[in-house]
C-alpha positions as CSV (number, residue, x, y, z in Angstrom):
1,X,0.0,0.0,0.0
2,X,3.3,1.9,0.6
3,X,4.6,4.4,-2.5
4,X,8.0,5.2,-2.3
5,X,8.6,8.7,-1.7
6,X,9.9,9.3,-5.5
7,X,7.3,7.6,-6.6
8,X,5.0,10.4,-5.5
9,X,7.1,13.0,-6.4
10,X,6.6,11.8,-10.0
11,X,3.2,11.9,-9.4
12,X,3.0,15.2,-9.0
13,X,4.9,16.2,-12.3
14,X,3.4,15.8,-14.2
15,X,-0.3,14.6,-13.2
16,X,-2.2,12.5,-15.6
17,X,-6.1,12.3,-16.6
18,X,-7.5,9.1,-15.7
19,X,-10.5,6.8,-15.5
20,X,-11.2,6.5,-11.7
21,X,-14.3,8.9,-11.8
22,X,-18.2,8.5,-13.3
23,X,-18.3,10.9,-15.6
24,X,-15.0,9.8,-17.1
25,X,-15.2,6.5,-17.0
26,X,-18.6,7.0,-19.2
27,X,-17.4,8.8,-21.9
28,X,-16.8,6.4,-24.7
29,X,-13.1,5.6,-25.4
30,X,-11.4,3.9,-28.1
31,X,-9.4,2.6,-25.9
32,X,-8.1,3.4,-22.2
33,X,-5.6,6.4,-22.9
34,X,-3.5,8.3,-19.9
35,X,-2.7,11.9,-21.0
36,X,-0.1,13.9,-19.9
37,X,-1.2,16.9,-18.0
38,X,1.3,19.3,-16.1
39,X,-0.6,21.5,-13.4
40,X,0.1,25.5,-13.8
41,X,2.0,27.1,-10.9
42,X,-0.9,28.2,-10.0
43,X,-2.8,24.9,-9.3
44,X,0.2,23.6,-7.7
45,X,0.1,26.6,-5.2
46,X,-3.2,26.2,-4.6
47,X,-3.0,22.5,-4.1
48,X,0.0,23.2,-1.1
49,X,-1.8,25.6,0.6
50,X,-5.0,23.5,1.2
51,X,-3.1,20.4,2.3
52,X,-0.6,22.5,4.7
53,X,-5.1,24.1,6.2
54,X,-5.9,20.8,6.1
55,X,-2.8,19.9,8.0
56,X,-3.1,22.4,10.5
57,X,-6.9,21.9,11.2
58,X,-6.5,17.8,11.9
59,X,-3.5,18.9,13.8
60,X,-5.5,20.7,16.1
61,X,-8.3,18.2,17.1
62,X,-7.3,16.4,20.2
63,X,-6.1,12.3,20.2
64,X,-7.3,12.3,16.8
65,X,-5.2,10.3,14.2
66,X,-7.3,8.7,11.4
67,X,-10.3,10.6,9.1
68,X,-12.1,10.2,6.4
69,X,-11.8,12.6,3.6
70,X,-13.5,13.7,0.7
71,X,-11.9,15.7,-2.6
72,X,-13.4,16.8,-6.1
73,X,-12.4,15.3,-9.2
74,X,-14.3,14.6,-12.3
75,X,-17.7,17.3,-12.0
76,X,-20.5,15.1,-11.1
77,X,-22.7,18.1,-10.5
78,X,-25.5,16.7,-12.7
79,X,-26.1,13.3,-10.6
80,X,-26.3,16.3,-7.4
81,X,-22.9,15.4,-6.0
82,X,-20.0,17.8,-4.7
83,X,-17.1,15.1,-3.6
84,X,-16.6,12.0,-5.9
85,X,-13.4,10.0,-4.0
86,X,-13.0,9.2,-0.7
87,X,-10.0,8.1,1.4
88,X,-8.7,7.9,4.7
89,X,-6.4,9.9,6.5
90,X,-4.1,8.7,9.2
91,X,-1.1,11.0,11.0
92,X,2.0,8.7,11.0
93,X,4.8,8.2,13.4
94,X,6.5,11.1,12.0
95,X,3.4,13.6,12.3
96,X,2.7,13.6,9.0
97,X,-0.8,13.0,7.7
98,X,-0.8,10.6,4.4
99,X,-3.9,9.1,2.7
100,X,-4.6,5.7,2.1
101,X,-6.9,5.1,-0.5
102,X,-8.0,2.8,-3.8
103,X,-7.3,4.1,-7.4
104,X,-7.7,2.9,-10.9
105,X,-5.7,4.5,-13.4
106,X,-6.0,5.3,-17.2
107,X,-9.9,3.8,-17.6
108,X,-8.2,0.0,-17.0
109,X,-10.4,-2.7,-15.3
110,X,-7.5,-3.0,-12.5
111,X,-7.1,-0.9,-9.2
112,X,-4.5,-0.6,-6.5
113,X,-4.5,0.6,-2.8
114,X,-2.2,3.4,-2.3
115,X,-0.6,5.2,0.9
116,X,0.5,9.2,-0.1
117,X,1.2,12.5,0.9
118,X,-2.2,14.7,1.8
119,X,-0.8,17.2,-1.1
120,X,-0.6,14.4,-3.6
121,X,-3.8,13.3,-3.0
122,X,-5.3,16.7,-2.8
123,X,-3.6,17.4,-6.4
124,X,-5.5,19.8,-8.5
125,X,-9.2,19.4,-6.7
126,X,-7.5,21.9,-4.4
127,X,-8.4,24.9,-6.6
128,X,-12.6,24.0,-7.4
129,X,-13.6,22.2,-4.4
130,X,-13.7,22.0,-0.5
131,X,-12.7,18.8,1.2
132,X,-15.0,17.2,3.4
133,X,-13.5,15.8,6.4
134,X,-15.7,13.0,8.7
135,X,-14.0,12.7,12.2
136,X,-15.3,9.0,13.6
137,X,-16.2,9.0,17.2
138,X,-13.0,7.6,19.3
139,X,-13.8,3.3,19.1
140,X,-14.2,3.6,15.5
141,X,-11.2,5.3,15.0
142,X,-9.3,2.8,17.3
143,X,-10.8,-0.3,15.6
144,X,-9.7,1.3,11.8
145,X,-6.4,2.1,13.2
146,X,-5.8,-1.4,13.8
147,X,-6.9,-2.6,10.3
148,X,-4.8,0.5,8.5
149,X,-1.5,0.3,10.4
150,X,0.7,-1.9,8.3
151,X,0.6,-4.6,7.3
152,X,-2.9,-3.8,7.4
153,X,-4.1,-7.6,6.3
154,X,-7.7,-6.8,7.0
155,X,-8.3,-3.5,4.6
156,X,-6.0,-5.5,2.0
157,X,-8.8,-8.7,2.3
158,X,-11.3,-6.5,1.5
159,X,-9.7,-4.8,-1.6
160,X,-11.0,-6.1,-5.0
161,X,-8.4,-5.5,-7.7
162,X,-11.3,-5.5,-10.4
163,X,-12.5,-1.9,-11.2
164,X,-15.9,-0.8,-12.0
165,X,-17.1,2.9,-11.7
166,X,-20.2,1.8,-11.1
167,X,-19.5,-1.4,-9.4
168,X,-22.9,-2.7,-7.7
169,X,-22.8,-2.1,-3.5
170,X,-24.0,-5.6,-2.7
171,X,-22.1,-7.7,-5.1
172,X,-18.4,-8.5,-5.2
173,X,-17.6,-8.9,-8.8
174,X,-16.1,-5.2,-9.1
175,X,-15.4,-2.4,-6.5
176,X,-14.8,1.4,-6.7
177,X,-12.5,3.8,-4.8
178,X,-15.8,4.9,-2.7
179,X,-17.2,1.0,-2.5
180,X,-13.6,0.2,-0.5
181,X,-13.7,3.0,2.2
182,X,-17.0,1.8,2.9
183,X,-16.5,-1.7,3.6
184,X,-13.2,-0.5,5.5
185,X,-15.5,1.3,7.7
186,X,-18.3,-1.5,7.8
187,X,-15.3,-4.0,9.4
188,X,-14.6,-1.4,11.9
189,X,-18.3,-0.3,13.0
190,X,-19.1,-3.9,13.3
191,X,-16.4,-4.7,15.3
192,X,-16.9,-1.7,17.4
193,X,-20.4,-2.9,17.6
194,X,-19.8,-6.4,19.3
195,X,-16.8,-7.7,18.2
196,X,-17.8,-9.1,14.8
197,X,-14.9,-9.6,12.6
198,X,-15.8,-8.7,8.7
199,X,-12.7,-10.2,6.8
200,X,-14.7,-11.1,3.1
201,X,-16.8,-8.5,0.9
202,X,-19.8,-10.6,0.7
203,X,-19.5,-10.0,4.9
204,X,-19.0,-6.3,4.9
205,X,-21.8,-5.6,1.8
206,X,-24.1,-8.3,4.0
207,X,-23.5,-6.4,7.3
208,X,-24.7,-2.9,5.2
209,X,-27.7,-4.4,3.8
210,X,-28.9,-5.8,7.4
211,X,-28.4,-2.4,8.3
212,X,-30.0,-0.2,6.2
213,X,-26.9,1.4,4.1
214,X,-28.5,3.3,0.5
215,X,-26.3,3.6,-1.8
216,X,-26.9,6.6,-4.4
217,X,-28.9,6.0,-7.9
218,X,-27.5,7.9,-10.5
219,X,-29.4,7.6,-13.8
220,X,-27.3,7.2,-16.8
221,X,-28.6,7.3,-20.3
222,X,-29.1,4.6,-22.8
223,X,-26.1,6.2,-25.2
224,X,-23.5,6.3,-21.9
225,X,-24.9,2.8,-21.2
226,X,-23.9,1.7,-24.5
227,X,-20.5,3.4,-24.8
228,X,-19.6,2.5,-21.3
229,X,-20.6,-1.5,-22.6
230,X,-18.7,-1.1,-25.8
231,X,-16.1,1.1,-25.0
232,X,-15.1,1.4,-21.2
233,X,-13.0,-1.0,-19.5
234,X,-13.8,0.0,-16.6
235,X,-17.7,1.1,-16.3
236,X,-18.7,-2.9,-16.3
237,X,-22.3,-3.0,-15.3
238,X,-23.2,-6.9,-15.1
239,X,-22.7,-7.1,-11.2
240,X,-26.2,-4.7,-11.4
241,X,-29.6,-6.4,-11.2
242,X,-31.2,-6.4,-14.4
243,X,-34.2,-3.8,-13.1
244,X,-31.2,-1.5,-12.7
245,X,-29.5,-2.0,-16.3
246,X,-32.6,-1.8,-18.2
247,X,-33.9,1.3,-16.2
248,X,-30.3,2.9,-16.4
249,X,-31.1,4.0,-13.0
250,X,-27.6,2.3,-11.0
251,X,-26.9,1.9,-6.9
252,X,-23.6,3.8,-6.7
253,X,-21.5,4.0,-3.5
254,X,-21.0,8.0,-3.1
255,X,-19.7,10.2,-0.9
256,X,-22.4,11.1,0.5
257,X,-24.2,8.2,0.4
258,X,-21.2,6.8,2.5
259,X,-21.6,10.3,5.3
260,X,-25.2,9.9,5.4
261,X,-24.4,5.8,6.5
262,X,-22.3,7.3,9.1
263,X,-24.5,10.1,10.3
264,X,-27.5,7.7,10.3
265,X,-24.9,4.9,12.5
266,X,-23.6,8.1,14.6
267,X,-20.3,7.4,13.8
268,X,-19.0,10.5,13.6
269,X,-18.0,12.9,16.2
270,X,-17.9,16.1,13.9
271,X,-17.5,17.3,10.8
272,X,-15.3,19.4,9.2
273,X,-15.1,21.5,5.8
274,X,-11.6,22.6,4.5
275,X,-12.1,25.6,1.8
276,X,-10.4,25.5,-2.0
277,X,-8.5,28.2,-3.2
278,X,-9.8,29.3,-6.2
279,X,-7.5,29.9,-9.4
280,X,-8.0,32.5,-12.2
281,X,-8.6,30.4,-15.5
282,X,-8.7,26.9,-13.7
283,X,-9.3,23.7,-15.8
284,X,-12.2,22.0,-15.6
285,X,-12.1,19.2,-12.4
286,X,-10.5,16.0,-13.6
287,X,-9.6,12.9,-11.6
């Protein structure tokens, strides 16, 4: 889950466009392609000045070592949403705060859990939209501590290298960057609940329906659906029920369908919002 420290260095210069978002990921392709994109000066800036708030605001909340965050990427303001990728955050040894996280690069049906610098993951949603920050009440942070601390055996169990976009929440054929944070944080409420131990998907996703999680539904139109079929390795859809793929109306793990699960649990002890810092001629959010 580890990336060498050079490794995210490269990351950062330059950044690429890729598939791990919905509204990407939909867009027919010919093929998956990664293009090389190199952030202005002013992004960059922008990007290192929310991380080193962000820094300073989880710095000052007592005993607290592990969040969930939420950042921008590809504009899914049509389906209602604000945040499309989750991760969480945990402050190190060294006092540093790093995200671990699931992405999929370059629109390929294969993902990959990554542990990175809050900057990196920021990246250039720093300059278009807030981050979202959920602080879980004290035992659920000490029980995702546990399963996040390497080697972290129990968050890597529940990490599904195959990709969908729109993977299905309660089947585990595919999974999404969202879709893992959430059965992350199913494991540690149910443990925090009575000591259940979630180590397989079909465990986690069972222990959200008994529970009453609702994922979102995002409608998607017949010509995405087709292009997405045709064209998308990673948009597969045949994990959905078939109400859902003739309807094109898909249960989606969000953002907020993953804060409103914790609100409605009351597993969270606050909130917080962390602001952007808006840049003069901006692209348009990517991933």
């Amino acid at each position: 889950m580890d990336v060498p420290f050079a490794a995210q260095i490269k990351r950062l210069r330059p950044l690429f466009l890729c598939g791990a978002l919905l509204g990407a990921a939909l867009t027919a392709q010919a093929e998956p392609q990664c293009v090389e994109r190199h952030p202005t000066p002013q992004s960059l800036a922008a990007m290192f000045d929310v991380a080193l708030t962000a820094g300073e605001t989880l710095d000052a909340l007592d005993g607290v070592d592990v969040v969930i965050i939420a950042r921008g990427g590809q504009d899914l303001s049509k389906y209602g949403l604000r945040h499309s990728h989750l991760a969480f955050l945990l402050r190190e040894a060294d006092g540093n705060w790093r995200a671990v996280h699931l992405l999929n690069h370059c629109k390929s049906p294969q993902s990959e859990l990554f542990r990175e610098g809050l900057s990196t993951f920021i990246g250039e949603s720093g300059s278009h939209t807030d981050l979202r920050i959920g602080v879980p009440t004290p035992a659920v942070r000490k029980a995702l501590i546990a399963m996040l601390t390497p080697p972290a055996i129990q968050a890597r169990a529940l990490h599904e290298p195959r990709y969908s976009v729109v993977a299905y929440p309660f089947r585990d054929e595919y999974q999404n960057s969202n879709q893992w944070v959430l059965e992350v944080l199913a494991a540690a409420l149910a443990h925090e609940d009575d000591g259940t131990l979630l180590i397989k998907r079909a465990q986690a996703q069972a222990w959200l329906k008994e529970r009453d999680y609702r994922p979102s539904t995002l409608h998607i139109g017949v010509a995405k659906r087709l292009g997405a079929r045709f064209f998308v390795p990673n948009a597969a859809v045949t994990d959905h029920p078939a109400s859902e793929r003739i309807s094109g109306n898909y249960s989606v793990v969000t953002v907020e369908s993953v804060f409103d699960f914790l609100a409605q649990r009351h597993a969270l002890q606050q909130e917080l919002s962390v602001a952007h810092v808006p840049v003069d001629g901006a692209a348009a959010p990517k991933p």
